[in-house]
MISEBA-946821 format. One record per residue: residue in three letters; x, y, z of N, C-alpha, C, O, CB in turn. Coordinates in steps of 0.02 Angstrom, whole numbers, padded with zeros to 5 digits, always signed. Glycine has a CB too. Example, Ala and Ser with C-alpha at 12.3 -4.5 7.8 and 13.67 -1.06 7.14 Angstrom:
2
ALA+00660-00284+00390+00615-00225+00390+00660-00165+00390+00712-00166+00423+00565-00224+00452
SER+00642-00112+00354+00684-00053+00357+00645+00002+00394+00670+00057+00402+00704-00030+00286
//
This chain:
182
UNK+05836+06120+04944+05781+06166+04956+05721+06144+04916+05726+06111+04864+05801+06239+04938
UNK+05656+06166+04944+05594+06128+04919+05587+06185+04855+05605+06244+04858+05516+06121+04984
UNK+05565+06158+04809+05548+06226+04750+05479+06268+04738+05420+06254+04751+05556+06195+04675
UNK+05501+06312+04717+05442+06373+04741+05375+06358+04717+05333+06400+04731+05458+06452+04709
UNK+05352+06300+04677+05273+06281+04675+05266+06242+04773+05226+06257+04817+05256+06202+04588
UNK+05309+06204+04773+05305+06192+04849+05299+06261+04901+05243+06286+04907+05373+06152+04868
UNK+05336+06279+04923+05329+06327+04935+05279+06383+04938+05257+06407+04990+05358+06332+04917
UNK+05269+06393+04902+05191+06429+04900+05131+06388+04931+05087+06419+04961+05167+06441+04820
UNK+05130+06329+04926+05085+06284+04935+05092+06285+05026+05044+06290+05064+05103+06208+04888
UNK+05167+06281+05048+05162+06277+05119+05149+06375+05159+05112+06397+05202+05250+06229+05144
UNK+05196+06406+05119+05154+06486+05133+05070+06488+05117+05045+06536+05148+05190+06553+05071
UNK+05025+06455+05084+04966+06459+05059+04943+06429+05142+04915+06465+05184+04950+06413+04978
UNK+04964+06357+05152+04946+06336+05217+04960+06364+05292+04939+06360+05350+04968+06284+05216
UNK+05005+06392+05254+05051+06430+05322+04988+06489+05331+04991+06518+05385+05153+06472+05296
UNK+04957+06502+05304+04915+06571+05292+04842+06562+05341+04812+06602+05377+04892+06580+05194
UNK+04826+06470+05320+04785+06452+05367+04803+06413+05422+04777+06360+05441+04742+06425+05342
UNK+04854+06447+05449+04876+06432+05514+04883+06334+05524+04847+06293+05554+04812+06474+05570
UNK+04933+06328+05490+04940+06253+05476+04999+06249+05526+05032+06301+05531+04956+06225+05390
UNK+05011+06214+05551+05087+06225+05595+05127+06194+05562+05178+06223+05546+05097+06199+05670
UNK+05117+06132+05543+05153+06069+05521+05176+06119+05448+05236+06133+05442+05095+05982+05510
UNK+05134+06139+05401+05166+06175+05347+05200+06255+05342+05222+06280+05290+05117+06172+05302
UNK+05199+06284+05404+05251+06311+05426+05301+06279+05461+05353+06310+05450+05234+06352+05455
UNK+05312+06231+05499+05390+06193+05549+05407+06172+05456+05468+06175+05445+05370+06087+05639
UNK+05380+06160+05414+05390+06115+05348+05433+06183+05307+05491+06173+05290+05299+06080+05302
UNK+05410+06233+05295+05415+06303+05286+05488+06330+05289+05529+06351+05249+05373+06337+05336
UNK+05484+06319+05367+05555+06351+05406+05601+06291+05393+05644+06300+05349+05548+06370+05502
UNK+05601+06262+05407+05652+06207+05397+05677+06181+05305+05726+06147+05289+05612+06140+05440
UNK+05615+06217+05252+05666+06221+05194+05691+06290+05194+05716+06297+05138+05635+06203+05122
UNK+05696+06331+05218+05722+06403+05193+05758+06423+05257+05799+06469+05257+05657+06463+05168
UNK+05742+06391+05310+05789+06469+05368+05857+06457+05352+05892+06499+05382+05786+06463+05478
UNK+05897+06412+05313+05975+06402+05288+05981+06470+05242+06023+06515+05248+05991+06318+05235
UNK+05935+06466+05201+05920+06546+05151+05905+06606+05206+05924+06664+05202+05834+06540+05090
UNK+05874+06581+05248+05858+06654+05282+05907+06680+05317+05919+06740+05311+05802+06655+05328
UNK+05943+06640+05360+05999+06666+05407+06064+06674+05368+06115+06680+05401+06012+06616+05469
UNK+06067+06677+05285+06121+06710+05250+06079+06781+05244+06100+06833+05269+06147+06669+05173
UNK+06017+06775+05207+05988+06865+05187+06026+06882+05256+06085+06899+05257+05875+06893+05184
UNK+05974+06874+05330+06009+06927+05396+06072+06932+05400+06094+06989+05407+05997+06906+05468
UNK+06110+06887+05397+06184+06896+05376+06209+06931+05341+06270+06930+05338+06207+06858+05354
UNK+06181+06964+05313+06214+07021+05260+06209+07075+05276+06246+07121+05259+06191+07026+05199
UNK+06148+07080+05321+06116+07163+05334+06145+07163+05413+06178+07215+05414+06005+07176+05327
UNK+06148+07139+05467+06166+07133+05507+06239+07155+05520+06287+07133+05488+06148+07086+05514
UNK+06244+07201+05572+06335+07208+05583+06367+07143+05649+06418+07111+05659+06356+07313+05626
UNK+06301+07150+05682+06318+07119+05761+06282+07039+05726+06223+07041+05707+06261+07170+05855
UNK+06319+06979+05719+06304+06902+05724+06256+06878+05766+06213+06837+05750+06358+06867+05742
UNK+06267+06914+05840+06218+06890+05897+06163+06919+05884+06117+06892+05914+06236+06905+05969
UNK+06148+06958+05856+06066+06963+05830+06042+06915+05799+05981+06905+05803+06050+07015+05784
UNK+06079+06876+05763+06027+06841+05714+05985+06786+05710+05955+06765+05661+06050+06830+05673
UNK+05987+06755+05794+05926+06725+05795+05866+06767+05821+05806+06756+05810+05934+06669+05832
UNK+05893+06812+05854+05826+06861+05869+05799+06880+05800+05738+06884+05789+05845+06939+05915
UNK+05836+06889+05763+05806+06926+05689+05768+06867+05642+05718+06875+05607+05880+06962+05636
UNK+05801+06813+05651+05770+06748+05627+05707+06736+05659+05663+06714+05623+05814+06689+05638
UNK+05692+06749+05731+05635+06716+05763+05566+06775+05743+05510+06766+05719+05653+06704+05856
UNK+05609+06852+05772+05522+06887+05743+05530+06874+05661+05478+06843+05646+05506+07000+05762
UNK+05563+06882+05610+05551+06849+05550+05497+06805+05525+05451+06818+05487+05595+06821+05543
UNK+05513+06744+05558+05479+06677+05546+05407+06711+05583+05353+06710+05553+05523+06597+05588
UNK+05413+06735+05641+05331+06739+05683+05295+06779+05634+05238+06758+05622+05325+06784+05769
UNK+05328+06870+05581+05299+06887+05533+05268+06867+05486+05217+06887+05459+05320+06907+05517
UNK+05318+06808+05472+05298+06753+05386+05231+06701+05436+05189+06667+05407+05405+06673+05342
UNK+05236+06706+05490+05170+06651+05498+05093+06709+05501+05034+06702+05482+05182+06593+05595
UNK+05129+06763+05533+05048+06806+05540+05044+06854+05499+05008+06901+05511+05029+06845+05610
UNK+05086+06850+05429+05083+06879+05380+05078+06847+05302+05082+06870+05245+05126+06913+05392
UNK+05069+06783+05332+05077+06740+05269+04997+06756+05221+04997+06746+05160+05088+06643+05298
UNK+04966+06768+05238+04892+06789+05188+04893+06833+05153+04854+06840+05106+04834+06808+05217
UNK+04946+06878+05172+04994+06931+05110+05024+06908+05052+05029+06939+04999+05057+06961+05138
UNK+05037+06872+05060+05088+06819+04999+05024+06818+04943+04964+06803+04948+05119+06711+05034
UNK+05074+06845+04880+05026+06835+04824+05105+06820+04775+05157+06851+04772+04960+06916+04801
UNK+05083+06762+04746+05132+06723+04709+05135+06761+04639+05185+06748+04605+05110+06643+04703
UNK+05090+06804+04612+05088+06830+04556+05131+06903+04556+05132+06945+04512+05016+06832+04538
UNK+05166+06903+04623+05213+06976+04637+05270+06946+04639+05310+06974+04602+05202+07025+04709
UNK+05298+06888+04672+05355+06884+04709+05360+06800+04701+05304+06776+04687+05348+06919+04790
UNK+05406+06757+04705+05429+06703+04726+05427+06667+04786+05489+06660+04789+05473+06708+04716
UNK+05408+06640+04835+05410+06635+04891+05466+06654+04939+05457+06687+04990+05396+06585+04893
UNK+05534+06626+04915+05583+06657+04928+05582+06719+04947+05574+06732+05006+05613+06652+04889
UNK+05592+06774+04894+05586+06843+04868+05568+06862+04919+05604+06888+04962+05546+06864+04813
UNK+05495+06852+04924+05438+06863+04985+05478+06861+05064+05502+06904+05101+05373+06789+04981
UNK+05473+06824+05065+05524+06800+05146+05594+06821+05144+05624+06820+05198+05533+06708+05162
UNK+05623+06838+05096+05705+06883+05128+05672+06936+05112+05721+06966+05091+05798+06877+05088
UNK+05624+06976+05103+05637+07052+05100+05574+07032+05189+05595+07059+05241+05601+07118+04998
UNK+05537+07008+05194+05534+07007+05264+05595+06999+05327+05599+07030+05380+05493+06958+05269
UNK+05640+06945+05299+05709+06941+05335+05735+07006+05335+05748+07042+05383+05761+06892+05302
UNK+05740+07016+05272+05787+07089+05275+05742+07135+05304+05775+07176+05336+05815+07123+05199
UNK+05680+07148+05307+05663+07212+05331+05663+07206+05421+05669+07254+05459+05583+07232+05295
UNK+05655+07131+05441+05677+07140+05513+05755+07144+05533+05780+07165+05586+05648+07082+05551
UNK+05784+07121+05482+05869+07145+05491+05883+07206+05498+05923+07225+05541+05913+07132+05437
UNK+05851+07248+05454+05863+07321+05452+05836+07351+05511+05871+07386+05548+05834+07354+05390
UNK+05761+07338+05525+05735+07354+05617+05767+07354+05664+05764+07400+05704+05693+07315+05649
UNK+05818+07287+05676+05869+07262+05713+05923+07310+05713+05942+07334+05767+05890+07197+05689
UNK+05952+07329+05656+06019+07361+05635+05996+07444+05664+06033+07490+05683+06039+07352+05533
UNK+05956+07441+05662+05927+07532+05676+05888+07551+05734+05856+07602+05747+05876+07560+05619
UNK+05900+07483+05772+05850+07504+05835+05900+07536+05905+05883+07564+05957+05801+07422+05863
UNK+05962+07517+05880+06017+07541+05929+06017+07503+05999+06023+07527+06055+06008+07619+05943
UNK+06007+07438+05981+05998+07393+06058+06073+07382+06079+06129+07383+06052+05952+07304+06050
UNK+06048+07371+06136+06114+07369+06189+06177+07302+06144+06160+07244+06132+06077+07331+06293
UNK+06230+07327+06131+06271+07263+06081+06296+07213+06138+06283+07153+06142+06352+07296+06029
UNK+06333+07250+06177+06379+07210+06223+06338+07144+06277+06305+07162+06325+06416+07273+06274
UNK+06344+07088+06265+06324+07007+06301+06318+07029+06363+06263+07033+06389+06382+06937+06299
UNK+06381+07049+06401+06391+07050+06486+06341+07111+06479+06311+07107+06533+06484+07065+06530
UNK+06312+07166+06446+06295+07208+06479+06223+07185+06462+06191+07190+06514+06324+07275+06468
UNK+06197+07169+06429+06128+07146+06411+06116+07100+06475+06070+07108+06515+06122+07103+06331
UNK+06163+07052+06479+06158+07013+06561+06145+07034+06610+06106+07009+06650+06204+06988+06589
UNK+06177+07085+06614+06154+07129+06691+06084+07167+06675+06041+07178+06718+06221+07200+06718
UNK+06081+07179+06632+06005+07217+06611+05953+07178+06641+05918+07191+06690+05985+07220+06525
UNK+05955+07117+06597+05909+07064+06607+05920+07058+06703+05888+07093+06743+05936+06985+06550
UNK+05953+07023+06715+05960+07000+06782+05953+07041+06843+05935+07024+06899+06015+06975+06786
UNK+05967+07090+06824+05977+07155+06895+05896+07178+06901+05867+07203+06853+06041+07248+06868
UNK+05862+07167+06967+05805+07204+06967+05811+07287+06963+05865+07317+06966+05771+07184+07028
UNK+05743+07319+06956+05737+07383+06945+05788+07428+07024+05829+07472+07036+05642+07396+06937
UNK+05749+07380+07054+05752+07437+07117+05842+07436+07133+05874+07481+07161+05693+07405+07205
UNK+05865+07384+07112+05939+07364+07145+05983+07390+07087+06034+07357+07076+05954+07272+07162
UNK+05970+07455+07039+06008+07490+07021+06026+07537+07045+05981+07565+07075+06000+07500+06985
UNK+06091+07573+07049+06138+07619+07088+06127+07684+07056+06170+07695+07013+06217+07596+07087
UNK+06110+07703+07059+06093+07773+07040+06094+07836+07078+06061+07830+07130+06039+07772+07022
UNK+06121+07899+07070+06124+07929+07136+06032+07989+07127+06005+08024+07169+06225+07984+07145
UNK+06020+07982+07087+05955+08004+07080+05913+07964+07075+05924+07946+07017+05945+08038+07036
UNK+05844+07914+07102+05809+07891+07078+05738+07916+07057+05695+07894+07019+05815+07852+07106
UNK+05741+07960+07087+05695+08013+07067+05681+08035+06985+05626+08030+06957+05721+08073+07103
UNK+05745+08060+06953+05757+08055+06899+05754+07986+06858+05728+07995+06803+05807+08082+06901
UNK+05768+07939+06866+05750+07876+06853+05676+07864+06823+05653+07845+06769+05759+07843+06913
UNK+05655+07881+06879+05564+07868+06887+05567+07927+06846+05536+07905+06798+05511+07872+06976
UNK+05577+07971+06835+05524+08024+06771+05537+08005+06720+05489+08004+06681+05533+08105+06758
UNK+05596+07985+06696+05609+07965+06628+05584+07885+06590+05596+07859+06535+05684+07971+06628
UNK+05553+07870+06639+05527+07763+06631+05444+07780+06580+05423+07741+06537+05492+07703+06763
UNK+05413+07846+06599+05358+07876+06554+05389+07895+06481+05358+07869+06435+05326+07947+06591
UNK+05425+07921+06469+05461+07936+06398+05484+07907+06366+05483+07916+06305+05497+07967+06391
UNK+05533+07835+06415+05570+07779+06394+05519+07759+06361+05526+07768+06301+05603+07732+06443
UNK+05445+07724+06384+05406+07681+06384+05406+07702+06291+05407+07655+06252+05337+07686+06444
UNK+05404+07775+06262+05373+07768+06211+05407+07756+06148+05392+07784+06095+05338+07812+06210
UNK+05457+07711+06155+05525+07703+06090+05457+07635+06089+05431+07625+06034+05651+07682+06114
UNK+05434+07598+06142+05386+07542+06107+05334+07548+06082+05310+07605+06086+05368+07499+06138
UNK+05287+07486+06041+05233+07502+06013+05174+07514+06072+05186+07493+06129+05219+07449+05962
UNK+05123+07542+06060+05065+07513+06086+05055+07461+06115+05053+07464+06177+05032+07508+06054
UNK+05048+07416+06092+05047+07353+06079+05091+07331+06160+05076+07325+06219+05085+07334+05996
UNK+05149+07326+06116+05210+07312+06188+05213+07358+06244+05227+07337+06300+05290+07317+06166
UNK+05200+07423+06232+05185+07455+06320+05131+07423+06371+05131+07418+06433+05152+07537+06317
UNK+05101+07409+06337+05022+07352+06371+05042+07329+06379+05052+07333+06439+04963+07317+06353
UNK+05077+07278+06351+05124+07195+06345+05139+07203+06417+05117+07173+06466+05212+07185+06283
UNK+05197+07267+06410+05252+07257+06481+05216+07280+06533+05225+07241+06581+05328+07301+06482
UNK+05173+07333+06549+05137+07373+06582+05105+07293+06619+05119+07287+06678+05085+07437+06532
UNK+05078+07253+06598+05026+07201+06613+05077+07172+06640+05077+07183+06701+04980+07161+06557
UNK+05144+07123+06615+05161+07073+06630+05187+07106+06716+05170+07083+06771+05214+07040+06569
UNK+05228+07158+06702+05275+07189+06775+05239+07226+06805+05252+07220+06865+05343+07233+06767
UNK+05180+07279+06792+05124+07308+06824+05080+07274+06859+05070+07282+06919+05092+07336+06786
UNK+05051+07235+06822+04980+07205+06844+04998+07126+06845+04957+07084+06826+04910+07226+06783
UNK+05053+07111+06866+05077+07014+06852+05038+06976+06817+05035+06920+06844+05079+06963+06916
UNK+05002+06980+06764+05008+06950+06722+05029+06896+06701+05069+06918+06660+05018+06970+06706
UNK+05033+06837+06698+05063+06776+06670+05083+06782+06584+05055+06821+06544+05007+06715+06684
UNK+05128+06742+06572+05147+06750+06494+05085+06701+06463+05075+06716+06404+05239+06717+06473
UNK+05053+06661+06481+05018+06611+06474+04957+06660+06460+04948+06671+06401+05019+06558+06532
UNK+04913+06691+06505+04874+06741+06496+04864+06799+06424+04819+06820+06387+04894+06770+06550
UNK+04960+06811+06436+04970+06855+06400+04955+06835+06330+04918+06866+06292+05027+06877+06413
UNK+04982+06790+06319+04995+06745+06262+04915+06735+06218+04915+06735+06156+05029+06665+06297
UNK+04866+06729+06249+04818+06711+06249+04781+06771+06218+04751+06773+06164+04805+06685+06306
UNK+04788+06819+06262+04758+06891+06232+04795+06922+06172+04769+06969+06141+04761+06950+06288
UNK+04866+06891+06152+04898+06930+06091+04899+06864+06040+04909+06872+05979+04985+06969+06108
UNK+04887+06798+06069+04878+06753+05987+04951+06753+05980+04984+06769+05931+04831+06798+05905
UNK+04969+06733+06036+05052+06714+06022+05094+06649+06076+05095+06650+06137+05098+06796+06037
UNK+05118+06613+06043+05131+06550+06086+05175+06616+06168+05194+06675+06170+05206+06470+06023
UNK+05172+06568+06209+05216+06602+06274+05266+06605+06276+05290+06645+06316+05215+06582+06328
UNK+05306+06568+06237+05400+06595+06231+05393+06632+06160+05448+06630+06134+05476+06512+06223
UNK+05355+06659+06127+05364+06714+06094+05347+06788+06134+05373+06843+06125+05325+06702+06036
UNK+05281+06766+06193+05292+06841+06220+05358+06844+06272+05398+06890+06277+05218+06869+06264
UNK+05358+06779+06311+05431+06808+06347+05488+06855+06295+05510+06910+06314+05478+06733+06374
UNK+05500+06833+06252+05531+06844+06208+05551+06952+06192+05600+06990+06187+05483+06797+06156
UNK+05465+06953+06192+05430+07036+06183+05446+07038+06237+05492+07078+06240+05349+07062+06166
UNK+05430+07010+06300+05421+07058+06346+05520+07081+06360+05542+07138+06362+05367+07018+06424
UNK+05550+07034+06365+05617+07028+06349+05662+07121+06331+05689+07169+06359+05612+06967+06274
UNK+05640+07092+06257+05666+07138+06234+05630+07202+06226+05657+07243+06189+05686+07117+06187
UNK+05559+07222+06264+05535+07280+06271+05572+07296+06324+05592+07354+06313+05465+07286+06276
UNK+05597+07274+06386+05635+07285+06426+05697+07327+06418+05707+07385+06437+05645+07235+06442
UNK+05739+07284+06383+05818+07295+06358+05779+07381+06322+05778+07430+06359+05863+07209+06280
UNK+05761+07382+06273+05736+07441+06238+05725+07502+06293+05757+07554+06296+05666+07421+06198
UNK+05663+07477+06343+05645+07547+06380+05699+07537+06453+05683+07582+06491+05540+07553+06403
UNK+05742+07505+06477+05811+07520+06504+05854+07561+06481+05886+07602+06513+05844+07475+06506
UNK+05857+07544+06394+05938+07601+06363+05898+07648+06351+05938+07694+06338+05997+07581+06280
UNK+05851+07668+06346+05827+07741+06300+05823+07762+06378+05835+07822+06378+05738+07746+06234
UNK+05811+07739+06443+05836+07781+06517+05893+07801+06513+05915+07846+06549+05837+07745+06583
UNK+05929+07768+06468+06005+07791+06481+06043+07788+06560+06064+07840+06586+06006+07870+06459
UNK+06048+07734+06589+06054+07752+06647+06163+07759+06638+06185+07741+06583+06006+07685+06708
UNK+06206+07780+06685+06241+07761+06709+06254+07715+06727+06264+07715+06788+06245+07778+06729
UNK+06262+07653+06695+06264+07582+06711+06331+07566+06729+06368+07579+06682+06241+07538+06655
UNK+06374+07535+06799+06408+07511+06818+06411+07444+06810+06379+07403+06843+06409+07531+06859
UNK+06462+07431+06755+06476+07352+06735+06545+07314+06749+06551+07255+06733+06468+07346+06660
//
């Protein structure tokens, strides 16, 4: 592992949006990072999701870092850990096969004997997300939107919003609660 005068130096760069000293960044510490999530985590298969918004925090939060509070380290597992704990408490769908069908099954080609009911509750679902991500999804599946577009208006590479738009999905699906036949 690189030592924490390093370190700071690549969080310092990381702050001015350096890429090379963040890929430099992640690659001395995510061995450290994916033990912190490992600890707080019950479900394993979270933890590259928890690793990836992590790392995207430590890049658009790195101008926070003040070395005269914390260690660099320090700094970045209580960010690990505080998206571990987000993860652990957000109550996302656990089960693989059923997250599969989530993802894969369009809206309309769910079985439901009410859809009516369906449709009233997709307004209430919507609000377990931020701001932020109701736009996100509202744009990408409302108004087609490209992730490329999207990406552009939130300052985020495009497989990080697939990513959002992803899992804003999975989120406003289970809080419908539907009767899901698996």
């Amino acid at each position: 592992m690189t030592d924490d005068c390093s370190l700071t130096e690549l969080l310092r760069r990381t702050a001015q949006s350096d890429e090379r000293a963040f890929a430099r960044l992640h690659m001395a510490t995510v061995s450290k990072m994916r033990k912190v999530a490992r600890l707080t985590l019950s479900n394993p298969s979270e933890l590259d999701d928890v690793l990836q918004e992590a790392y995207l925090k430590i890049w658009f939060k790195a101008r926070r870092f003040d070395p005269a509070i914390a260690s660099p380290i320090s700094w970045m597992a209580a960010v690990v850990r505080n998206c571990a704990i987000d993860s652990a408490r957000s109550g996302r769908v656990r089960d693989a096969a059923l997250k599969r069908w989530i993802v894969e099954t369009p809206l309309d080609a769910v079985d439901t004997p009410d859809m009516d009911h369906v449709y009233s509750q997709i307004g209430p679902a919507m609000q377990v997300l931020s701001a932020e991500r109701r736009m996100m999804l509202c744009r990408a599946y409302l108004q087609g939107e490209s992730r490329k577009a999207l990406a552009l208006e939130f300052d985020a590479p495009p497989s990080t919003i697939k990513t959002w738009l992803r899992r804003s999905l999975l989120e406003v699906r289970e809080a419908i609660d539907w009767d899901l036949r698996v």
